[in-house]
PDB file of N, CA, C, O and CB in Angstrom:
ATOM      1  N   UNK A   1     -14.262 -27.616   6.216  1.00  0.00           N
ATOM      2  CA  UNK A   1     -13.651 -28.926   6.160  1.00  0.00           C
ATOM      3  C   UNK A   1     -14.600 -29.866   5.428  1.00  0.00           C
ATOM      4  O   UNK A   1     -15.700 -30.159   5.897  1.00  0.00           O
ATOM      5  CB  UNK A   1     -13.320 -29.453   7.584  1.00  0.00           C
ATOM      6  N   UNK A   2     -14.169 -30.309   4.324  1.00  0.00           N
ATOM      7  CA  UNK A   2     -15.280 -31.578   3.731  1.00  0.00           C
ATOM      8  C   UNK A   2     -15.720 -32.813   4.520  1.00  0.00           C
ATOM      9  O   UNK A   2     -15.001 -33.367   5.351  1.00  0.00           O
ATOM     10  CB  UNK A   2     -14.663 -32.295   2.495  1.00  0.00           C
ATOM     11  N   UNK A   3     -16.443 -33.038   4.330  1.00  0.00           N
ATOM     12  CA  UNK A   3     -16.680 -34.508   4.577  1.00  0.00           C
ATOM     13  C   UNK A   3     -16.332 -35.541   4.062  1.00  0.00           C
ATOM     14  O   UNK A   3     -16.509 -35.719   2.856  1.00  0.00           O
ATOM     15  CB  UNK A   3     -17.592 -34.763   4.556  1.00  0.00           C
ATOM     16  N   UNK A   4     -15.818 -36.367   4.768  1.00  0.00           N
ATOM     17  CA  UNK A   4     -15.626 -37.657   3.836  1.00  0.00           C
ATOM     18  C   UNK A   4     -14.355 -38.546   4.877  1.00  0.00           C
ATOM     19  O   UNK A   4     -14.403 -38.659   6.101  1.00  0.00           O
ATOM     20  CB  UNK A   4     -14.940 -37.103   1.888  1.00  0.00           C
ATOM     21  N   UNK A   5     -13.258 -39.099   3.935  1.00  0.00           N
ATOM     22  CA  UNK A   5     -12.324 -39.852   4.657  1.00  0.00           C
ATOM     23  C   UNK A   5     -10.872 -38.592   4.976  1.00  0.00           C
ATOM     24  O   UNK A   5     -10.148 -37.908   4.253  1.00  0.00           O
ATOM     25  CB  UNK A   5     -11.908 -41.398   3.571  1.00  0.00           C
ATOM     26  N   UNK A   6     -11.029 -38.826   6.513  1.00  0.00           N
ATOM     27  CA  UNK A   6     -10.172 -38.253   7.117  1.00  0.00           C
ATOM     28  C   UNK A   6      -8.508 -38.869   6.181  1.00  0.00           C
ATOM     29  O   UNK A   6      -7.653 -37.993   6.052  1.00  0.00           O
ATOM     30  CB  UNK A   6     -10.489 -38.647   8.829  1.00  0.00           C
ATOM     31  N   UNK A   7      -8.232 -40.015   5.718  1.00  0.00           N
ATOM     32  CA  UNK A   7      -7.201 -40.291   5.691  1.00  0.00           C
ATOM     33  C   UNK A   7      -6.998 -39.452   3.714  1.00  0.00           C
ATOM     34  O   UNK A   7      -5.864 -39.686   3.297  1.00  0.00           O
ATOM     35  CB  UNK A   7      -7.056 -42.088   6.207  1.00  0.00           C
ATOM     36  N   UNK A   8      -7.740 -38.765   2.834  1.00  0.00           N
ATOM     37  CA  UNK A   8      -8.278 -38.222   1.902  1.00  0.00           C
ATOM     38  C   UNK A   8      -7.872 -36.829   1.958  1.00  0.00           C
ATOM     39  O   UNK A   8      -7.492 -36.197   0.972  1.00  0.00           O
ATOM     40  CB  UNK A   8      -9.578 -38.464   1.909  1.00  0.00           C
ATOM     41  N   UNK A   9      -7.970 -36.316   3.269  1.00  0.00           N
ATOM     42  CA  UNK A   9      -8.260 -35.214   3.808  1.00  0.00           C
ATOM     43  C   UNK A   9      -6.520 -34.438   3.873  1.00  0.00           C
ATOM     44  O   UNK A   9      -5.918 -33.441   3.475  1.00  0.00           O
ATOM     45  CB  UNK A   9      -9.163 -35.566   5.327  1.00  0.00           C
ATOM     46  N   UNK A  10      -6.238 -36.074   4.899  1.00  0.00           N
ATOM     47  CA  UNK A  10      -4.623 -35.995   5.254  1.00  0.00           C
ATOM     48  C   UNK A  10      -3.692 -35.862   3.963  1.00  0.00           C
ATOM     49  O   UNK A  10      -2.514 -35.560   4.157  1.00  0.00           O
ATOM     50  CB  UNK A  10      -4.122 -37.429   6.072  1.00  0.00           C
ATOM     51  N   UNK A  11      -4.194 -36.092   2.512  1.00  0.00           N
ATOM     52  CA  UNK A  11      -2.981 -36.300   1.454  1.00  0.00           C
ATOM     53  C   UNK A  11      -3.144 -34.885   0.804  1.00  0.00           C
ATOM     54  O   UNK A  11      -2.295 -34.622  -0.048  1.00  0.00           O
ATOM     55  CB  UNK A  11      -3.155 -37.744   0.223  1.00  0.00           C
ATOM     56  N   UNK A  12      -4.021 -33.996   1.040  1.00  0.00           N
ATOM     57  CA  UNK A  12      -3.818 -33.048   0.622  1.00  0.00           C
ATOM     58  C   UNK A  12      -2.826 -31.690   0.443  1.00  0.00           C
ATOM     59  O   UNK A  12      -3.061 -30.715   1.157  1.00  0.00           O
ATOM     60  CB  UNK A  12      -4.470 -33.025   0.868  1.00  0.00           C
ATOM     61  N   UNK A  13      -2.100 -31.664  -0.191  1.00  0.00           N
ATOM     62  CA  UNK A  13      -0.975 -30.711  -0.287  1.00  0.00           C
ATOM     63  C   UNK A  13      -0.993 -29.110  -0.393  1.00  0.00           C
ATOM     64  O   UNK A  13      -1.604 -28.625  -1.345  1.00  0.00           O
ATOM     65  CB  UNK A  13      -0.358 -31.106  -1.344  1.00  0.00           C
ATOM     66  N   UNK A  14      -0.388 -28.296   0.485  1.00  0.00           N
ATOM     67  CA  UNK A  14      -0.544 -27.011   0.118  1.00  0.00           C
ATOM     68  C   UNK A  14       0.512 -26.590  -0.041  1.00  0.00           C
ATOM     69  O   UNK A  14       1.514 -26.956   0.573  1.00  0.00           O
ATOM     70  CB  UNK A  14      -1.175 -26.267   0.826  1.00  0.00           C
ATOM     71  N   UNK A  15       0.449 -25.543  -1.105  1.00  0.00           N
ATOM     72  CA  UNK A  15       1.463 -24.867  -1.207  1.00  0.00           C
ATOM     73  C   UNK A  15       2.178 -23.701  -0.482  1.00  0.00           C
ATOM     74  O   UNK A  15       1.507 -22.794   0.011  1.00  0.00           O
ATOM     75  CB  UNK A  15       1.297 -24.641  -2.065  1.00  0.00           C
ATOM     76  N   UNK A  16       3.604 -23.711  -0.403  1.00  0.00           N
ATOM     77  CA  UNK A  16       4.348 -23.012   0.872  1.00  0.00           C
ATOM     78  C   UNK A  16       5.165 -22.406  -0.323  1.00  0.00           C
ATOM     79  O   UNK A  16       5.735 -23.047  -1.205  1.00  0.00           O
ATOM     80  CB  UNK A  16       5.266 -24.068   2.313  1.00  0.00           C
ATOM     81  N   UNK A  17       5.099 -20.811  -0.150  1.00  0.00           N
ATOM     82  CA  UNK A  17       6.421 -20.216  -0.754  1.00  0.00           C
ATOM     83  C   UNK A  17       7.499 -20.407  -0.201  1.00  0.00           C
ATOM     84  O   UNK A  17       7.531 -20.860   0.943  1.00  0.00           O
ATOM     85  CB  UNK A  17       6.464 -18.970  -0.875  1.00  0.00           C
ATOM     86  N   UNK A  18       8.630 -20.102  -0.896  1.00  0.00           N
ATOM     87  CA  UNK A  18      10.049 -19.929  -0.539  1.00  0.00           C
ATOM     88  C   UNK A  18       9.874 -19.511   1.085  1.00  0.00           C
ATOM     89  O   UNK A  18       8.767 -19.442   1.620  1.00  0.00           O
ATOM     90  CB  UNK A  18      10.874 -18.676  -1.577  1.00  0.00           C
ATOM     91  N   UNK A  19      11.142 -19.245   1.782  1.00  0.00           N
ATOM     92  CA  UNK A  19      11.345 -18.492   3.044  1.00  0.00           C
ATOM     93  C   UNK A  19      11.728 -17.223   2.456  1.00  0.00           C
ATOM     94  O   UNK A  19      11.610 -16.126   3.002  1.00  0.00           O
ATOM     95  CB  UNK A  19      12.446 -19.102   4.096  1.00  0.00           C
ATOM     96  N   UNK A  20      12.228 -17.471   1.217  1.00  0.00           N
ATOM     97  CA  UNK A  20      12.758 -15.718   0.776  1.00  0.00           C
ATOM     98  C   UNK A  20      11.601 -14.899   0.593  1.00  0.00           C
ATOM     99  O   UNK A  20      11.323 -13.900   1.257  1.00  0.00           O
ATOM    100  CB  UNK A  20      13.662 -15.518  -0.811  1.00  0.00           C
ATOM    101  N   UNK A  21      10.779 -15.511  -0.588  1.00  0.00           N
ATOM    102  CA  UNK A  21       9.561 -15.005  -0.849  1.00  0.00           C
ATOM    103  C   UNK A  21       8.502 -14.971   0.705  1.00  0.00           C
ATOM    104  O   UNK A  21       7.583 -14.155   0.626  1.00  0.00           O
ATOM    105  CB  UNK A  21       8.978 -15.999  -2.125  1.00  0.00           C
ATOM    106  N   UNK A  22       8.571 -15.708   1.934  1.00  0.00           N
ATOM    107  CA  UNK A  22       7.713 -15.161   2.740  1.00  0.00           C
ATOM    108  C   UNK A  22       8.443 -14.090   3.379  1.00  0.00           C
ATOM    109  O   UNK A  22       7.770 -13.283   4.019  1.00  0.00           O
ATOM    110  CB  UNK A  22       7.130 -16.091   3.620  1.00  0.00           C
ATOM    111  N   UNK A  23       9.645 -13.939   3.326  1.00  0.00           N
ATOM    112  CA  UNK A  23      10.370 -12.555   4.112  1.00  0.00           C
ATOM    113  C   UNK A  23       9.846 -11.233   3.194  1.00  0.00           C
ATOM    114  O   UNK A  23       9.651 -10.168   3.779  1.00  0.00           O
ATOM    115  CB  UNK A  23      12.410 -12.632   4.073  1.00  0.00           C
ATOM    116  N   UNK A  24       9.617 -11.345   1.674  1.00  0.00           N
ATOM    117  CA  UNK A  24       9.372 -10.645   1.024  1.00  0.00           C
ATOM    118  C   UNK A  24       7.995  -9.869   1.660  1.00  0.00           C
ATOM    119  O   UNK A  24       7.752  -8.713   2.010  1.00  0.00           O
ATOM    120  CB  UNK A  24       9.423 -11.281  -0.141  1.00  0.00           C
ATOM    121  N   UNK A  25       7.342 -10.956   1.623  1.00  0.00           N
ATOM    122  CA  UNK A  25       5.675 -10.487   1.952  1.00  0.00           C
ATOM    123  C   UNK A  25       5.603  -9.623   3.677  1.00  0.00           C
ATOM    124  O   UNK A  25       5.049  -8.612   4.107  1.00  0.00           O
ATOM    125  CB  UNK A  25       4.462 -12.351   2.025  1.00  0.00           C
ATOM    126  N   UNK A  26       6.293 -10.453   4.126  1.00  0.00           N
ATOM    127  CA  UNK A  26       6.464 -10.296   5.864  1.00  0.00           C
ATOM    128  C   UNK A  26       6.948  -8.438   5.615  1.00  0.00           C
ATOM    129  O   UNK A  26       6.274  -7.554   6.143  1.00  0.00           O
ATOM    130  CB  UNK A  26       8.204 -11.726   6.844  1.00  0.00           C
ATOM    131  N   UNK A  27       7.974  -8.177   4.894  1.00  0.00           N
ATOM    132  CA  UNK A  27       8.481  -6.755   4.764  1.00  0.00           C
ATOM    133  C   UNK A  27       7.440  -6.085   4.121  1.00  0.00           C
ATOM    134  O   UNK A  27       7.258  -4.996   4.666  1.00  0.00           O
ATOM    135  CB  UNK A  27       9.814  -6.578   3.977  1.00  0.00           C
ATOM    136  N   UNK A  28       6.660  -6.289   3.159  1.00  0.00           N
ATOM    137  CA  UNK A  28       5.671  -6.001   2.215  1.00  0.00           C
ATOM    138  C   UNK A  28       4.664  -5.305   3.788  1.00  0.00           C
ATOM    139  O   UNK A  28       4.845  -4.187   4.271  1.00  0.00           O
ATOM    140  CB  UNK A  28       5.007  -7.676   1.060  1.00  0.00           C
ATOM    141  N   UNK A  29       3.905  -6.087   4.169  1.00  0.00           N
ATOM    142  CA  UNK A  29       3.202  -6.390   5.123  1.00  0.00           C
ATOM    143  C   UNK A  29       3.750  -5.268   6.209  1.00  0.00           C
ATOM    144  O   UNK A  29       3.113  -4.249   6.474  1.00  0.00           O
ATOM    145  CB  UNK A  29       3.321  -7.918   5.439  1.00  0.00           C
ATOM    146  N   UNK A  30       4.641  -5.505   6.622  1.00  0.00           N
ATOM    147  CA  UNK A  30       5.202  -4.610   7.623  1.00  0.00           C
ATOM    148  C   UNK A  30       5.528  -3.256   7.498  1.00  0.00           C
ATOM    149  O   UNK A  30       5.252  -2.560   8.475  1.00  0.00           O
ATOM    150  CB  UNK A  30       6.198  -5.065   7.987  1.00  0.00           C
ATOM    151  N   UNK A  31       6.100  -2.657   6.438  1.00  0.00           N
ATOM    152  CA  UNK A  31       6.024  -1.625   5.699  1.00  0.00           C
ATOM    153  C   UNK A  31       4.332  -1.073   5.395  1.00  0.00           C
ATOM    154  O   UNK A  31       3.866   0.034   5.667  1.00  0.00           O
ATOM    155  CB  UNK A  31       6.840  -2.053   4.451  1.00  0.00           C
ATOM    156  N   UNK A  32       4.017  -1.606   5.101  1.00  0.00           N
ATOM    157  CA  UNK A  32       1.986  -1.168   4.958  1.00  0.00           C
ATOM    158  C   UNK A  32       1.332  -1.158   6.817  1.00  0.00           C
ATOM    159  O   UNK A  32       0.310  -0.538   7.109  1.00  0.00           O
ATOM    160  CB  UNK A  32       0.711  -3.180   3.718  1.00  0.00           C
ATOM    161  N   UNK A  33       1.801  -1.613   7.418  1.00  0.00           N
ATOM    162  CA  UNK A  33       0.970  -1.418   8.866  1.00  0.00           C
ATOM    163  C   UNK A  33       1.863   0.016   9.132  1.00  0.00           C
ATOM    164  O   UNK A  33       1.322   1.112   8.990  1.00  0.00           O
ATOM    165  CB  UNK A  33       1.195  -2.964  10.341  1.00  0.00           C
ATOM    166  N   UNK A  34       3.238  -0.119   9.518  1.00  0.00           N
ATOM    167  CA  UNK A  34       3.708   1.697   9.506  1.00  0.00           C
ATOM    168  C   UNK A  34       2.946   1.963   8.600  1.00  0.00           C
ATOM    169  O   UNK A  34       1.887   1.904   9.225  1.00  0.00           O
ATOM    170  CB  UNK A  34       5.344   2.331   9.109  1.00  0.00           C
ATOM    171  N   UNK A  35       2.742   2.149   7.856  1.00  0.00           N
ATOM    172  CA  UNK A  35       2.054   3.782   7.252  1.00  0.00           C
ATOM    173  C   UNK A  35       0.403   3.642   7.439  1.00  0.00           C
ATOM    174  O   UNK A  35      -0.433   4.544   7.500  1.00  0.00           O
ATOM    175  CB  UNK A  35       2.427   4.127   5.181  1.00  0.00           C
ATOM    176  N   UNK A  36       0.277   2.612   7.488  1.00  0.00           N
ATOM    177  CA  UNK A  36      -1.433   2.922   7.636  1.00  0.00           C
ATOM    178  C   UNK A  36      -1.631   3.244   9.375  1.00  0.00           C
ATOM    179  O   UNK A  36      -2.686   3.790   9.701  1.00  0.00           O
ATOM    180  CB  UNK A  36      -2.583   1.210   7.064  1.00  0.00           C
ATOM    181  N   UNK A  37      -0.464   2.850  10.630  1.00  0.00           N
ATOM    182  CA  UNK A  37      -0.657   2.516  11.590  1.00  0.00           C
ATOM    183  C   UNK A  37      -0.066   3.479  12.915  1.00  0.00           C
ATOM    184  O   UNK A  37      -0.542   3.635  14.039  1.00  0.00           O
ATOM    185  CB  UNK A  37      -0.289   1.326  11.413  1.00  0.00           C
ATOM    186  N   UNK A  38       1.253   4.082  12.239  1.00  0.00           N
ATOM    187  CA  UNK A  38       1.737   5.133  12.994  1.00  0.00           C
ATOM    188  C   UNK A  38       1.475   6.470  12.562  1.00  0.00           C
ATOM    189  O   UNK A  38       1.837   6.838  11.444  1.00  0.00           O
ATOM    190  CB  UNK A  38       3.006   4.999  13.119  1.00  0.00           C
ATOM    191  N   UNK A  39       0.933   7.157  13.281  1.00  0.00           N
ATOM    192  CA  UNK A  39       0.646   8.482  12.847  1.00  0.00           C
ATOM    193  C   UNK A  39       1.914   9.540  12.694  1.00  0.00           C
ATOM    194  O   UNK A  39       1.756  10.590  12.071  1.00  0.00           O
ATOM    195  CB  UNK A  39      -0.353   9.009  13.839  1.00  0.00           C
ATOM    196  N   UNK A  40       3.029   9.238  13.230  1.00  0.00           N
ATOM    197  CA  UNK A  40       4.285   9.762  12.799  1.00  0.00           C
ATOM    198  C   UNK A  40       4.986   9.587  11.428  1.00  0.00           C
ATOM    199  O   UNK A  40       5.734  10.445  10.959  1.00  0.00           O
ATOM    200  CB  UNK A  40       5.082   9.328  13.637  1.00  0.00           C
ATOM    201  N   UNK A  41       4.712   8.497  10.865  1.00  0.00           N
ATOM    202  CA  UNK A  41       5.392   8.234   9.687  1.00  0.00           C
ATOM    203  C   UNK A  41       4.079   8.555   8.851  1.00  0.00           C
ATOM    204  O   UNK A  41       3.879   9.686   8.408  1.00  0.00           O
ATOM    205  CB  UNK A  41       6.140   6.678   9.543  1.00  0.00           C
ATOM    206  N   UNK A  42       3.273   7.595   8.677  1.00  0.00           N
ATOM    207  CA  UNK A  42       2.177   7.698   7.370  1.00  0.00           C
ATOM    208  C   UNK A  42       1.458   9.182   7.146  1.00  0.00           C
ATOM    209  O   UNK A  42       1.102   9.624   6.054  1.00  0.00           O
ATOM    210  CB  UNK A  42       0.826   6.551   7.653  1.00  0.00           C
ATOM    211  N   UNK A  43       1.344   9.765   8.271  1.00  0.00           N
ATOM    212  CA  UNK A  43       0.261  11.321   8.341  1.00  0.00           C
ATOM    213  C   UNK A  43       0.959  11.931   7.953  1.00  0.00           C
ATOM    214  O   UNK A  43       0.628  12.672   7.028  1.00  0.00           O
ATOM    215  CB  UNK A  43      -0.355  12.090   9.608  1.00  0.00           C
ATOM    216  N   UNK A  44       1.904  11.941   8.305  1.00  0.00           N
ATOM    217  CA  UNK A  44       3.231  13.576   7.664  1.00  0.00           C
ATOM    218  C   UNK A  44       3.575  13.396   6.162  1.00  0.00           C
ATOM    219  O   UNK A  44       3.737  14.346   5.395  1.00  0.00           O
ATOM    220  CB  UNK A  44       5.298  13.568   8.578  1.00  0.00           C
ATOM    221  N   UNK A  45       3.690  11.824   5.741  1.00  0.00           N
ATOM    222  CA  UNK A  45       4.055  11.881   4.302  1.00  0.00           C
ATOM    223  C   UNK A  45       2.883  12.142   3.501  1.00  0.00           C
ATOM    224  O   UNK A  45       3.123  12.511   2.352  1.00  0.00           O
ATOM    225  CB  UNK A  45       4.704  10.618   3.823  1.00  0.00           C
ATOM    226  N   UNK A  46       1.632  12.035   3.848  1.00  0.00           N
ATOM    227  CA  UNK A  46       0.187  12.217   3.313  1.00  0.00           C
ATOM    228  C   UNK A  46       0.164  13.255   3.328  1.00  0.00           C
ATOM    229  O   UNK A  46      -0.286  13.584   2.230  1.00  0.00           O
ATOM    230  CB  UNK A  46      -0.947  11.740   3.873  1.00  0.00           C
ATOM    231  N   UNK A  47       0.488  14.602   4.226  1.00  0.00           N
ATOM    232  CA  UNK A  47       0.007  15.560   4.347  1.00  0.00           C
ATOM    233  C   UNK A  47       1.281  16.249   3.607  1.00  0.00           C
ATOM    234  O   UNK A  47       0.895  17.351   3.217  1.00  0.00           O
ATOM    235  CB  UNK A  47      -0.492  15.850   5.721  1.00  0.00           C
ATOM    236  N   UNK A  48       2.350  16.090   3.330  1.00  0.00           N
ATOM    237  CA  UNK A  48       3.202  16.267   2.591  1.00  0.00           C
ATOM    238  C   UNK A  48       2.646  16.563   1.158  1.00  0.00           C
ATOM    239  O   UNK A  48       2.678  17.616   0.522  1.00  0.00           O
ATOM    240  CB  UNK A  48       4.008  15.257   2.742  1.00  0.00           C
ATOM    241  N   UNK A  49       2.158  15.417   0.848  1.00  0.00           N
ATOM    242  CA  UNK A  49       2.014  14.820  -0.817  1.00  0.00           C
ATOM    243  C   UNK A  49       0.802  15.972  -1.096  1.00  0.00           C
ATOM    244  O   UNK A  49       0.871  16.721  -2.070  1.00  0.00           O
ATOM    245  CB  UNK A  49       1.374  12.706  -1.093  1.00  0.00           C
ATOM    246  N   UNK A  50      -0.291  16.022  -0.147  1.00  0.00           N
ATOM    247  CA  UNK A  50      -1.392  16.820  -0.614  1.00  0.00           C
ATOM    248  C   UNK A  50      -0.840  18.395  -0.466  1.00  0.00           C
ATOM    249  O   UNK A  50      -1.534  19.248  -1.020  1.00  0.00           O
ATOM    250  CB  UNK A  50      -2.813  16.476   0.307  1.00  0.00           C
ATOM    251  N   UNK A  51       0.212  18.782   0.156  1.00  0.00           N
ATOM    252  CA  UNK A  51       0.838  19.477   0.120  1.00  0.00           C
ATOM    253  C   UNK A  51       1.620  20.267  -1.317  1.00  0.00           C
ATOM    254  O   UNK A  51       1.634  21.394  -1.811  1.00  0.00           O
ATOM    255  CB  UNK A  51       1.335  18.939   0.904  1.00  0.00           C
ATOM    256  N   UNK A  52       1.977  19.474  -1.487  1.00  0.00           N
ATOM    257  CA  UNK A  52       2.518  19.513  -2.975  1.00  0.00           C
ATOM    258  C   UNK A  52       1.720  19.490  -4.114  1.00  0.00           C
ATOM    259  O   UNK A  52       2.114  19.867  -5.218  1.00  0.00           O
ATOM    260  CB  UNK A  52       3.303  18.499  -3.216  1.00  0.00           C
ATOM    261  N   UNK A  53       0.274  18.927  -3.804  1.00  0.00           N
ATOM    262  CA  UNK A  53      -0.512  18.872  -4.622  1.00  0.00           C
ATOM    263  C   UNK A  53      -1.205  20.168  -4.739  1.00  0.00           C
ATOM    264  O   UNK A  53      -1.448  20.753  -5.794  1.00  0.00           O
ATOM    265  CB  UNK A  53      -1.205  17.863  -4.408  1.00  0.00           C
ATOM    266  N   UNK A  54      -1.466  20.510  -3.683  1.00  0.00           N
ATOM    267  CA  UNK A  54      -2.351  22.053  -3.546  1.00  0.00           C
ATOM    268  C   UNK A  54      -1.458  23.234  -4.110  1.00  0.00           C
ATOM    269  O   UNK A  54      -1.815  24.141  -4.862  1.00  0.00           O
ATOM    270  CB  UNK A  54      -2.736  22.511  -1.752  1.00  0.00           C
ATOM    271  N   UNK A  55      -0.071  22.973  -3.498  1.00  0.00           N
ATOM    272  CA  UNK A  55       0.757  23.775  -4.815  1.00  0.00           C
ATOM    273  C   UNK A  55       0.821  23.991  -5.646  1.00  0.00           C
ATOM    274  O   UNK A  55       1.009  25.114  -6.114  1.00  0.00           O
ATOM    275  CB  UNK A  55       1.415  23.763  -5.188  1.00  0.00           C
ATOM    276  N   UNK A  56       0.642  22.624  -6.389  1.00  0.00           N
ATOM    277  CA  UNK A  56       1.077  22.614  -7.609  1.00  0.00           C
ATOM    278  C   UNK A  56      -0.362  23.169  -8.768  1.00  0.00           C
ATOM    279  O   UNK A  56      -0.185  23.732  -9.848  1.00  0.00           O
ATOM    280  CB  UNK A  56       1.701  20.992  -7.807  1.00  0.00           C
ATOM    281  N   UNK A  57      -1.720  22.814  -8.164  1.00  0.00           N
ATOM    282  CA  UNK A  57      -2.778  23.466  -8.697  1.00  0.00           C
ATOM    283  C   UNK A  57      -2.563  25.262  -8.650  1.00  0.00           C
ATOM    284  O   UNK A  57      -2.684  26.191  -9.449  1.00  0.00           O
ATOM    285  CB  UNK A  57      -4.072  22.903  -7.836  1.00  0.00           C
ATOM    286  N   UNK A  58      -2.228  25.108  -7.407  1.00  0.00           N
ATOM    287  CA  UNK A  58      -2.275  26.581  -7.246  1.00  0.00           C
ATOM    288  C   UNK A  58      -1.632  27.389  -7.922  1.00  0.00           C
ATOM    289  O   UNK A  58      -2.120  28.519  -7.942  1.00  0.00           O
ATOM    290  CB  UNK A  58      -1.994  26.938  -6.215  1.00  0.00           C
ATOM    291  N   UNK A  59      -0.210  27.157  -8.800  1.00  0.00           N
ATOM    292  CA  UNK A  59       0.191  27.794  -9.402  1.00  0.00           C
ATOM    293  C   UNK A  59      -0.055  27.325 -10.659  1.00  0.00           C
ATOM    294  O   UNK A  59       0.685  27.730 -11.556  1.00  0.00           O
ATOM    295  CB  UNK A  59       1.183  28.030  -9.046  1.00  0.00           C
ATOM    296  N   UNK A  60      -0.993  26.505 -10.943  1.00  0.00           N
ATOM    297  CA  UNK A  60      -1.138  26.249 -12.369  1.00  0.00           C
ATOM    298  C   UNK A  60      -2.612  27.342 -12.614  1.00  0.00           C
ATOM    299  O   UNK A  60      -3.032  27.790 -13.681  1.00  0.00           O
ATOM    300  CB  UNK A  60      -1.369  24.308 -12.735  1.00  0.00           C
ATOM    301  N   UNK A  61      -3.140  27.538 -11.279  1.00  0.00           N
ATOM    302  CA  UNK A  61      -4.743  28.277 -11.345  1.00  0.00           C
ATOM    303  C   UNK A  61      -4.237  29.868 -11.571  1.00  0.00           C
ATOM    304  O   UNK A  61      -4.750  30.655 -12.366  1.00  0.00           O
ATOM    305  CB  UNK A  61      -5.891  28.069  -9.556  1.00  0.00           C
ATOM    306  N   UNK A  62      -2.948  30.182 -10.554  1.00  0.00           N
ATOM    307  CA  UNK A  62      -2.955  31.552 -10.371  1.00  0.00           C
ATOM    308  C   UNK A  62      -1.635  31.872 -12.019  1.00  0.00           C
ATOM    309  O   UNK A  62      -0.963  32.895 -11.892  1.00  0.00           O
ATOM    310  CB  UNK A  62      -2.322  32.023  -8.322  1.00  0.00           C
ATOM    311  N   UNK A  63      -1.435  31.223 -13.052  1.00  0.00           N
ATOM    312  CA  UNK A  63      -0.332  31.722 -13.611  1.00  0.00           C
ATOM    313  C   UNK A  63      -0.936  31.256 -15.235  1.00  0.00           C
ATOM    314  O   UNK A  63      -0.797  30.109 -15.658  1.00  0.00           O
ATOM    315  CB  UNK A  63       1.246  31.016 -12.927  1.00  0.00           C
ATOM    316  N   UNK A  64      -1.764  32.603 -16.202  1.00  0.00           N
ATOM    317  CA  UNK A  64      -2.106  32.126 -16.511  1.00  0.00           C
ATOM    318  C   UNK A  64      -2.130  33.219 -17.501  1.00  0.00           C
ATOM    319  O   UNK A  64      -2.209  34.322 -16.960  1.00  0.00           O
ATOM    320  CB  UNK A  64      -2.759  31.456 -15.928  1.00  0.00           C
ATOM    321  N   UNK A  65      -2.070  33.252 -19.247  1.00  0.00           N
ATOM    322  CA  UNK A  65      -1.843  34.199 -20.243  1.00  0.00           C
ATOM    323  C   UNK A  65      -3.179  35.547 -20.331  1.00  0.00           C
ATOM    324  O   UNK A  65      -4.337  35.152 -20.464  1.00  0.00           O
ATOM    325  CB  UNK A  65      -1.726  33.221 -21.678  1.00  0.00           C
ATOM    326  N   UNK A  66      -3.009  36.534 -20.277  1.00  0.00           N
ATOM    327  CA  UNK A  66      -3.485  37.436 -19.799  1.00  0.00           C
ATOM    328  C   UNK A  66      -4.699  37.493 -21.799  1.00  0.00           C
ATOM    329  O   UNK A  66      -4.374  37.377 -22.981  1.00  0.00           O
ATOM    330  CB  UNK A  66      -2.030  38.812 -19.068  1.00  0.00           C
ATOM    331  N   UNK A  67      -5.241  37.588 -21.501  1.00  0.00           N
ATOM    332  CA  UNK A  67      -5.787  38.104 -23.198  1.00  0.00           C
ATOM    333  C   UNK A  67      -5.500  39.627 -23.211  1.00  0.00           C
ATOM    334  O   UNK A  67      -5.528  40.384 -22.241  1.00  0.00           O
ATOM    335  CB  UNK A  67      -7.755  37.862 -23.583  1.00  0.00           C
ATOM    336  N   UNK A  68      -5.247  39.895 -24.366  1.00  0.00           N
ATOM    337  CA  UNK A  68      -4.387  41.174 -24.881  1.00  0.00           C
ATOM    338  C   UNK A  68      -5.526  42.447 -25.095  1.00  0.00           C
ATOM    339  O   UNK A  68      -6.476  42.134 -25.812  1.00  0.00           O
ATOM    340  CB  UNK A  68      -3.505  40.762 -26.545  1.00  0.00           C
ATOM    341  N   UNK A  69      -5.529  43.086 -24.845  1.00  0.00           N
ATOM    342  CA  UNK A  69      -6.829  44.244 -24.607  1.00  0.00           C
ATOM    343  C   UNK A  69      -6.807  44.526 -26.068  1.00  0.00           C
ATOM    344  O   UNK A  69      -7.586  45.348 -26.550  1.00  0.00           O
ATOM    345  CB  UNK A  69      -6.555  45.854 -23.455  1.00  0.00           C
TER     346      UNK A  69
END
């Protein structure tokens, strides 16, 4: 809080988004605590994704042009 005249202090304006735009953020926000927060939703889709990932190396490691004798 600065110092100075309280009545200085009082004219200062902040800015307020829309109500649409704070519902935006509020869903934004709420959507990011599930997944960082329930281990039912966020862990299974993580372990999913690396799932798919280890696959997808794996058949790029194991499938591969033979050199011709």
């Amino acid at each position: 809080m600065p110092r100075g005249d309280k009545r200085k202090v009082m004219e200062y304006t902040l800015p307020i988004p829309s109500l649409a735009e704070q519902q935006r953020i509020v869903d934004i926000l709420d959507r990011f605590d599930t997944l960082t927060n329930d281990l039912s939703q966020g862990l299974p889709a993580e372990i999913e994704a690396r799932q798919q990932q280890y696959e997808y190396y794996r058949d790029r490691l194991l499938t591969f042009k033979r050199k011709s004798e």
